[in-house]
N, C-alpha and C positions, 0 to 999 in steps of 0.2 A: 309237546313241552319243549322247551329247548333251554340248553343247559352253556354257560358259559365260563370261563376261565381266565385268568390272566397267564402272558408270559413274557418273562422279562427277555427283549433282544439284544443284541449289541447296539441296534440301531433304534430302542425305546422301548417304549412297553405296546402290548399286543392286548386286543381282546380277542378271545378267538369264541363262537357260537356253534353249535351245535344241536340236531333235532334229532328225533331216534333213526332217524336214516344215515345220516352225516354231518359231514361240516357245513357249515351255513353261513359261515363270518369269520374275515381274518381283518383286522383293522389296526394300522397303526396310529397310536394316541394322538389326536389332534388330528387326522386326516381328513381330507376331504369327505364329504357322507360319511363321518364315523358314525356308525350303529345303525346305519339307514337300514330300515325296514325289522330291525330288532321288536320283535313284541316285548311289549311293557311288562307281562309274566315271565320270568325267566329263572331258572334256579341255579345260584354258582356251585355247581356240582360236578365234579368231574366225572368221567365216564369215558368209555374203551375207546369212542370215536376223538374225542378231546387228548386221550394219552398219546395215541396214533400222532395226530397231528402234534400236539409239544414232540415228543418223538422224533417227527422229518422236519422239524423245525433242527432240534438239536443237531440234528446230522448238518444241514442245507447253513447253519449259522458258523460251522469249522472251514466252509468251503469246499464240501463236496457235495455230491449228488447223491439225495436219499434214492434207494433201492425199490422203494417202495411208495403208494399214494394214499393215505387216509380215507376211507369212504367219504363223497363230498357231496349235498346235496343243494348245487346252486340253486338259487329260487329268483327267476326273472322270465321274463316274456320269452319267447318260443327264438324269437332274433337274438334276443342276446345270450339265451342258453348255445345258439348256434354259435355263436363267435369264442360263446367261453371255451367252445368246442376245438377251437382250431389253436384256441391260444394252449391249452393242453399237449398239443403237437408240436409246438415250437421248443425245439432241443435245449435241455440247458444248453450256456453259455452262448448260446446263438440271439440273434433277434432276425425279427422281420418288421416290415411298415405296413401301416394302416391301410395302404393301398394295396399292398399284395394283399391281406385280410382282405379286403373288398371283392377282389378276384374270384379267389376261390373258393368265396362263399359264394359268388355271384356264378360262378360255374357248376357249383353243386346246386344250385338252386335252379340251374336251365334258364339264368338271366344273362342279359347282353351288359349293363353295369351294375353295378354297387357304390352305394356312397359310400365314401374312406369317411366323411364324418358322423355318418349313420353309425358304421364301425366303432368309431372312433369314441362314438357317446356308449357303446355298448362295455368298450373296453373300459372307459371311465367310473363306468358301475359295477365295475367286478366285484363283490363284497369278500371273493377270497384270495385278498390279494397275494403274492408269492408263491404259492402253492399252484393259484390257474393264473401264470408268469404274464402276467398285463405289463410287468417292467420289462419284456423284452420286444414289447412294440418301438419303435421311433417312426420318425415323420420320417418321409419319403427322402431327402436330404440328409439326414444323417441326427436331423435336432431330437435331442432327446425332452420331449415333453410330452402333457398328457399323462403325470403318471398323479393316480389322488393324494400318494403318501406325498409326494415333493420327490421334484428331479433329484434334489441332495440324496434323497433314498433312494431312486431308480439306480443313480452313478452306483452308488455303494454297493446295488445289489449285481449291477452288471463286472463292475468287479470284483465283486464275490465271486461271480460264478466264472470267473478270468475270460470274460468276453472281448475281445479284440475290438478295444475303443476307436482304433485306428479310423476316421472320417466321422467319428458321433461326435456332437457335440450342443452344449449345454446353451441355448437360446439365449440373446440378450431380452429381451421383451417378448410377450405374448405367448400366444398356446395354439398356434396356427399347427394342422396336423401337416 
């Protein structure tokens, strides 16, 4: 069953999903793949996993760094559970690029490369978004793109979290990783 809820952010409304294991969906309204892969059964019901997350949302929306992580139970192919893997280790207020992703996935996997855009599509289907920080990817350059909510929300969340903009910046054209 999976149960879902609204939550109001500074930066729109939220849907957020959940299954009796965890979280399953963080979506900002209007985003790219909103509700992708949402079953069409679902109960707006709150529940322990769903209070968790509003919860480290309330914290992570004042500008600090919740303490703690919701039970999360992504659901995607085995590659992109791995990347959502790495993107879990990426410090607040820090980022990394799509090619380091590619690395050292590609090192744990006892390969000689990885596609940054193989990454790059896995990063793009994160369904929880903020919480498994896909906003703290950028292109190898410093462009910040690539995020499904809108670069306007990746900026806002990177300074949120007082990430050191210094060399990032916001593309004229295109979504070249």
């Amino acid at each position: 069953m999976t149960f879902t809820q609204r939550y109001d952010s500074p930066m729109g409304g939220i849907l957020l999903a959940a299954d009796e294991i965890g979280l399953t969906g963080v979506w900002f309204d209007g985003q790219k793949y909103f509700a992708r892969g949402l079953p069409e059964e679902q109960t707006g019901r709150n529940t322990p996993v769903l209070s968790a997350a509003k919860r480290w949302l309330d914290i992570y929306f004042t500008g600090r760094e919740p303490d703690f992580m919701p039970p999360l139970n992504p659901i995607g192919s085995e590659f992109q559970r791995s990347v959502w893997e790495l993107l879990l280790q990426i410090p607040y207020g820090q980022t990394t690029t799509y090619g380091a992703l590619a690395q050292e996935l590609a090192q744990q996997q006892g390969l000689a490369h990885m596609s940054a855009q193989a990454v790059g599509s896995a990063v793009g289907h994160n369904k929880i978004s903020i919480l498994i920080p896909c906003h703290r990817v950028v292109g190898t350059n410093g462009s910040l793109t690539g995020y499904a909510g809108g670069v306007d929300r990746k900026v806002r969340l990177l300074e949120l979290e007082h990430t050191d903009m210094g060399g990032l910046f916001v593309p004229r054209r295109g979504t070249a990783l």
